[in-house]
C-alpha positions as CSV (number, residue, x, y, z in Angstrom):
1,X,5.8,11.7,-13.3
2,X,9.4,10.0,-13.2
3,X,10.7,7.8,-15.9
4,X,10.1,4.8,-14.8
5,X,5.9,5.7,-14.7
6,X,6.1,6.9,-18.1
7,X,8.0,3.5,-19.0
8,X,5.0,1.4,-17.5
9,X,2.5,3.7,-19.3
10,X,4.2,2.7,-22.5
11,X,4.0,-0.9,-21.5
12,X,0.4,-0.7,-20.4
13,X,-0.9,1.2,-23.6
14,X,1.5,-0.8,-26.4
15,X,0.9,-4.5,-24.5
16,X,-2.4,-5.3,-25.3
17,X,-1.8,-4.6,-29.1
18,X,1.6,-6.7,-28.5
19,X,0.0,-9.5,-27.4
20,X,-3.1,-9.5,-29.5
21,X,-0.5,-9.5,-32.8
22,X,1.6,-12.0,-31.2
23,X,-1.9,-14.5,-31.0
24,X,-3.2,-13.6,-34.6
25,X,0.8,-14.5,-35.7
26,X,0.2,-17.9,-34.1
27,X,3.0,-17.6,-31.5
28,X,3.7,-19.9,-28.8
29,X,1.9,-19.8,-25.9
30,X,5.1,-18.9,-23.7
31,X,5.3,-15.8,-25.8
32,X,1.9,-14.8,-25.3
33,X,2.1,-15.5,-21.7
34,X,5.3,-13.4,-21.4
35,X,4.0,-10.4,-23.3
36,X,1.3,-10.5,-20.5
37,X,3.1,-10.7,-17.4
38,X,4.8,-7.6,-18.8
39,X,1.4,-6.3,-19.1
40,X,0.3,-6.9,-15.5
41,X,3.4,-6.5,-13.7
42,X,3.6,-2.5,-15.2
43,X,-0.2,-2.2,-14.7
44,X,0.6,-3.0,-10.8
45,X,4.0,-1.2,-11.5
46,X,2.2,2.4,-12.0
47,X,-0.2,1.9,-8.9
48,X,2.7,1.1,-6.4
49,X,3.9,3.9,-7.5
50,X,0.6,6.1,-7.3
51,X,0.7,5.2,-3.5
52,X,4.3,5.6,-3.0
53,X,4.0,8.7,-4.3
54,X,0.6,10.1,-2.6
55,X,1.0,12.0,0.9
C-alpha cells in the first residue's frame, strides 16, 4: 500500500466524523459540502487505485 492509499484511508475513516461535527457546529452548508466531496473523491480515490493496482 503506497502513500497516497493510506492518505485516502485517513480521509475515508476521519470524514464522516468531520462532517458530522462540522453539521452539529452549524456550519455553512459550503463547508459541509466541501468536507464531503473530500469524502467521495478519496472513497473513489482508493478503488482507482485497487484496479490500477490489480493484475
Amino acid at each position: 500500500m503506497n502513500r497516497i492509499q493510506k492518505l485516502c484511508i485517513l480521509i475515508c475513516v476521519f470524514s464522516p466524523f468531520a462532517i458530522y461535527g462540522g453539521y452539529a457546529r452549524g456550519a455553512n452548508i459550503e463547508d459541509v459540502i466541501l468536507l464531503w466531496g473530500l469524502f467521495v473523491t478519496s472513497f473513489v480515490g482508493i478503488f482507482l487505485f485497487r484496479e490500477k493496482q490489480m493484475p
